[in-house]
VEXDREN-2710 file (C-alpha; in Angstrom, 1 decimal):
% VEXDREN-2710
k/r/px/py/pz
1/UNK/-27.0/4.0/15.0
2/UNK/-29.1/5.0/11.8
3/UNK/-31.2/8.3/11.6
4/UNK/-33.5/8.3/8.9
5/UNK/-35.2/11.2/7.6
6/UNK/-38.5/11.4/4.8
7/UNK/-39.5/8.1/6.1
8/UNK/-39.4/4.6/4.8
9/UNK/-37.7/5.6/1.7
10/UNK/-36.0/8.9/3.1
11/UNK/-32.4/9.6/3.7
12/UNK/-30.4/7.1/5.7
13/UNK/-27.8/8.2/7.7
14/UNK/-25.6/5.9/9.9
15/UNK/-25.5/2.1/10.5
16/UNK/-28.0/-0.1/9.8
17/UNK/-27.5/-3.6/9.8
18/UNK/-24.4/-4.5/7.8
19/UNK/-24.6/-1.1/6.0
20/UNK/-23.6/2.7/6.4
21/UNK/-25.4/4.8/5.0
22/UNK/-24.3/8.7/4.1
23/UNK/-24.6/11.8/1.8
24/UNK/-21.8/12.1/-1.8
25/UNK/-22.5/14.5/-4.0
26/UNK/-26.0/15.0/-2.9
27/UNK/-27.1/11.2/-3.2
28/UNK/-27.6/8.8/-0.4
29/UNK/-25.1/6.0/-0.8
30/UNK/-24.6/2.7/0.9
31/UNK/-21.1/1.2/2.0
32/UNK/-20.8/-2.4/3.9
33/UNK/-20.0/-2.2/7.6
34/UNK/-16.2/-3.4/8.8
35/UNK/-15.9/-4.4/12.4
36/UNK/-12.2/-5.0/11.8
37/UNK/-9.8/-2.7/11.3
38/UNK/-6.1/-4.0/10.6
39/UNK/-3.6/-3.5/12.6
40/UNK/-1.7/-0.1/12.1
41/UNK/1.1/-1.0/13.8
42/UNK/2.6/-3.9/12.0
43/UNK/6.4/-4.3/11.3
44/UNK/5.6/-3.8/7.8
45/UNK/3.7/-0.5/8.5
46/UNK/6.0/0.5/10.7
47/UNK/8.9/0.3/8.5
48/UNK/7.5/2.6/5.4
49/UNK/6.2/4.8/8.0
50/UNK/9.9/5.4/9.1
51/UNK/11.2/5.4/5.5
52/UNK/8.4/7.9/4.7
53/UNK/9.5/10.1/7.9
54/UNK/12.9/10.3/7.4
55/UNK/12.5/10.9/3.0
56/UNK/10.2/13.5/4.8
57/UNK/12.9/15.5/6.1
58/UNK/16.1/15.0/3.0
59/UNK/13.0/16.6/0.8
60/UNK/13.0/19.6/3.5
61/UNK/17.0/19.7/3.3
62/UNK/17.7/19.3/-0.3
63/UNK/14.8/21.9/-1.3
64/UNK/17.3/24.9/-1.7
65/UNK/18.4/22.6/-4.7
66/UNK/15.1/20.8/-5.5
67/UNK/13.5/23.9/-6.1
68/UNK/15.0/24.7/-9.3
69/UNK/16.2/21.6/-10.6
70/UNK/13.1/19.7/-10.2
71/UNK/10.9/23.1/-11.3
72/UNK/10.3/22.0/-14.5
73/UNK/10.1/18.5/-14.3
74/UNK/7.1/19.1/-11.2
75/UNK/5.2/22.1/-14.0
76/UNK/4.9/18.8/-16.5
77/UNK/3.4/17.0/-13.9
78/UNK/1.4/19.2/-11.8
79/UNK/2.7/18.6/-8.5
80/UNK/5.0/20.2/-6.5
81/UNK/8.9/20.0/-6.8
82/UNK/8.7/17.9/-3.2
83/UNK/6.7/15.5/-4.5
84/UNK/9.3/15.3/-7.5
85/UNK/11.6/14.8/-5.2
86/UNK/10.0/12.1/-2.6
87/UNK/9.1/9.7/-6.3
88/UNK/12.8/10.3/-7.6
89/UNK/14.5/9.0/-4.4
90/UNK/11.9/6.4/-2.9
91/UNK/14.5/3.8/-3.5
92/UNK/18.1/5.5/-2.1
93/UNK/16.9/4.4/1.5
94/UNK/17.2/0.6/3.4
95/UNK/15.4/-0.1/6.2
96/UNK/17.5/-2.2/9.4
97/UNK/15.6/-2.1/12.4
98/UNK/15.4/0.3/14.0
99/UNK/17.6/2.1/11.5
100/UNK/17.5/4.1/8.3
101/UNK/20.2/4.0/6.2
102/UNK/20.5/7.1/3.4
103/UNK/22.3/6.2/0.0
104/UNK/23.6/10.1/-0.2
105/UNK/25.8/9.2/-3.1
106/UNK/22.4/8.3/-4.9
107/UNK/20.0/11.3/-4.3
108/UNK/18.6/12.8/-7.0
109/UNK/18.2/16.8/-6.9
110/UNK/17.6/17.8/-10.3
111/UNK/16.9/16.2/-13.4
112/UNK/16.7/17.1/-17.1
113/UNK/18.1/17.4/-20.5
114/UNK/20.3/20.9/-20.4
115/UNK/23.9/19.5/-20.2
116/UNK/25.6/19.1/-17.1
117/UNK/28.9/20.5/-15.3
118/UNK/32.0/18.9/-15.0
119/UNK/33.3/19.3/-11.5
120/UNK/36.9/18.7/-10.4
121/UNK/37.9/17.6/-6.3
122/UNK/36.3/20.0/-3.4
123/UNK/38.4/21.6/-1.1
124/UNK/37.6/22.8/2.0
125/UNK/39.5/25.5/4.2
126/UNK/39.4/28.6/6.5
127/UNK/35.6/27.7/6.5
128/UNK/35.4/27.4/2.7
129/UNK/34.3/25.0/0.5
130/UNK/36.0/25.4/-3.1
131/UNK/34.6/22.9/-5.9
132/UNK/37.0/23.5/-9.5
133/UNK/34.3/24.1/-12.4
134/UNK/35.8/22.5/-15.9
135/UNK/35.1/25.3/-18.7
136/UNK/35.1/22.6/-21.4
137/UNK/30.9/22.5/-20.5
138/UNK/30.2/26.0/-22.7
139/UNK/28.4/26.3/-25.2
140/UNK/27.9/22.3/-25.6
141/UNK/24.6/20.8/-26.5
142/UNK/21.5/21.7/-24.9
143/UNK/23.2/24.4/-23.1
144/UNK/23.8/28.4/-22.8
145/UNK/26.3/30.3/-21.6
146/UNK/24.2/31.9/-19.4
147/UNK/22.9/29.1/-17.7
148/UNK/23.7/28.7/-13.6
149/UNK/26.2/26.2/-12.3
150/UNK/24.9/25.4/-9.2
151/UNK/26.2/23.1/-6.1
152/UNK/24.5/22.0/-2.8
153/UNK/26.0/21.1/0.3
154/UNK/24.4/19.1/3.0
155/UNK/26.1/19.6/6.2
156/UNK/26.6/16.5/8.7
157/UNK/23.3/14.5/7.8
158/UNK/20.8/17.8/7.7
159/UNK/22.3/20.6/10.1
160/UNK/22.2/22.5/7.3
161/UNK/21.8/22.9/3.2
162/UNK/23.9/25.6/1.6
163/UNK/23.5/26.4/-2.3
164/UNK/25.8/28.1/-4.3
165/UNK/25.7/29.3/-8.5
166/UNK/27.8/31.2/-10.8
167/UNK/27.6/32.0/-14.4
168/UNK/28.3/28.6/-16.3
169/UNK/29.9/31.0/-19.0
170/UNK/33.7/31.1/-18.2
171/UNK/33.4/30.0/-14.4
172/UNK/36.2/28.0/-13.1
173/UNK/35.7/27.4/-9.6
174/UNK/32.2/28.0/-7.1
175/UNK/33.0/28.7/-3.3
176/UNK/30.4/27.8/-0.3
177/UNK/31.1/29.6/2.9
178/UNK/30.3/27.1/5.8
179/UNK/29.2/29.0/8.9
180/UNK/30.9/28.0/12.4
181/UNK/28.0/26.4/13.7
182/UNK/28.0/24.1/11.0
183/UNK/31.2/22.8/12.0
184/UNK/31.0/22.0/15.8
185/UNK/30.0/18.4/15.2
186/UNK/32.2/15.6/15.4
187/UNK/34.0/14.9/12.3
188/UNK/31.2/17.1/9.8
189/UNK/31.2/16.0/6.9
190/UNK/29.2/17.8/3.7
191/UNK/27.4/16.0/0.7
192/UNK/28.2/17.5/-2.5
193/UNK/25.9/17.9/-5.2
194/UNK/25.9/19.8/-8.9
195/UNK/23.8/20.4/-11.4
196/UNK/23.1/23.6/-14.3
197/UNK/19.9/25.5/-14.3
198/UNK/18.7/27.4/-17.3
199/UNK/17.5/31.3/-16.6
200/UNK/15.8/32.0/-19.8
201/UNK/12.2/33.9/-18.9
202/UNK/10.7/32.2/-22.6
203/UNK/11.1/29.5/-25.2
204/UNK/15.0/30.2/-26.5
205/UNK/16.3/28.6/-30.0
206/UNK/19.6/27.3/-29.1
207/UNK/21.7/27.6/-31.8
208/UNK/23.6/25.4/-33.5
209/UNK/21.5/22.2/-31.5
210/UNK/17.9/21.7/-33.1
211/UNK/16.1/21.8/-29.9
212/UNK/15.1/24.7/-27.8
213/UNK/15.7/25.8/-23.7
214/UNK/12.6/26.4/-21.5
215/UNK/12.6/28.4/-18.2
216/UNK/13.1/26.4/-15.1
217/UNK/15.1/23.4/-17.1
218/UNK/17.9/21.3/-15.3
219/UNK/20.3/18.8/-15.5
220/UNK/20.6/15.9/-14.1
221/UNK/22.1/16.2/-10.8
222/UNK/25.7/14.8/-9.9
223/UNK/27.4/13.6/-6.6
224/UNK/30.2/15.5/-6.5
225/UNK/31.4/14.1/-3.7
226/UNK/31.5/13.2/0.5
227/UNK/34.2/16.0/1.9
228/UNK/35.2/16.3/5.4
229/UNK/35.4/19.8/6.9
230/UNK/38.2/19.8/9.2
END
C-alpha cells in the first residue's frame, strides 16, 4: 500500500501500481514492483553458500599468519587482510555434494616481493615441531637481516593455528610447541606454512638492491609441508 503525503504531486511512499516509491538522498525515487523472487535455495546457491562458509572459517584459522603477511598487500587496497585472504584463495576449494574439499597445499598466507625462506623437512617430537631454516636466504635481494622468518601450523583441519618467527639473520631452525590437546585426535596431522616478514617502522634503502623495504611487506607464502604428529 502507497501513503502519499503534499498531495497529488507529494511524496510517494510504498506500492502503487507496478511501482515502489521511497526516499534516497532526500529525493523521491521510483523502482518497478517484482512479485517474484528467485529461489534462494538452488543447488547452485547452495553450493557457494557452503564454499563461502567453510573459506569463512580457514580465513579465521590462518589469521595469526594472514595478519602480517597479507598487511601490506590489504593497506594498497583498502580492505582488510581477511578480505585479502578470502580473494587470494577463492579457488583452492571443490565443491562434491555435500562435501568441501580444501586444497591445503595451495593456500595462500602471505604474498609479496621481500625474498622468501628456504625451509628444510619438519620434524615433530616430545610435542615439538622443528622446521630446519637454510641460512643461504641472508642478505639476498629484497631482503634484511632483520627481517622475521615466520611458520604457521594448522592443526588437524582447524583445532588450532600456532605461529612461530625468529630472526631471519643467522637462524637455522624455528620450533612450534604443540599443546596436548591439539594432539588427541585421530592421526593429527599439521599444515605447514612459511613466509618472511619485514619489521622496518619506515621506507628503508636496501643496499646493494635498487629498491627499497616498507613496513608490513611479505613474501610469498610456501607450503612447507603436511606432517603427522605422532
Amino acid at each position: 500500500m502507497s501513503k502519499n503525503a503534499g498531495g497529488y504531486m507529494g511524496i510517494q511512499i510504498g506500492k502503487l501500481g507496478p511501482a515502489v516509491g521511497s526516499m534516497w538522498k532526500g529525493k523521491n525515487i521510483y523502482r518497478s514492483y517484482n512479485p517474484f523472487v528467485k529461489n534462494p535455495r538452488t543447488p547452485e546457491q547452495q553450493a557457494q553458500r557452503a564454499k563461502f562458509s567453510v573459506l569463512s572459517r580457514l580465513a579465521r584459522e590462518f589469521s595469526p599468519a594472514s595478519n602480517f603477511g597479507f598487511a601490506y598487500k590489504a593497506n594498497s587496497e583498502h580492505v582488510a587482510q581477511r578480505s585479502v585472504f578470502m580473494k587470494m584463495n577463492k579457488n583452492v576449494l571443490t565443491f562434491n555434494d555435500p562435501n568441501i574439499n580444501v586444497d591445503y597445499a595451495n593456500i595462500s598466507c602471505a604474498d609479496g616481493p621481500v625474498t622468501a625462506a628456504t625451509f628444510g623437512t619438519p620434524t615433530f617430537a616430545n610435542g615439538k615441531i622443528t622446521i630446519p631454516v637454510a641460512s643461504s636466504m641472508e642478505g639476498i635481494g629484497l631482503a634484511l637481516d632483520s627481517d622475521k622468518v615466520c611458520v604457521l601450523a594448522v592443526i588437524n583441519g582447524g583445532i588450532g593455528s600456532l605461529l612461530a618467527e625468529v630472526d631471519r639473520n643467522g637462524a637455522t631452525q624455528l620450533e612450534i610447541n604443540v599443546p596436548a590437546a591439539y594432539l588427541t585426535a585421530e592421526n593429527p596431522v599439521a599444515e605447514l606454512y612459511g613466509f618472511t616478514r619485514t619489521t622496518v617502522s619506515e621506507e628503508t634503502f636496501v643496499e646493494g638492491y635498487n629498491g627499497f623495504m616498507y613496513p608490513n611487506m611479505a613474501s610469498v607464502s610456501t607450503h612447507i609441508a603436511t606432517l603427522n604428529l605422532q
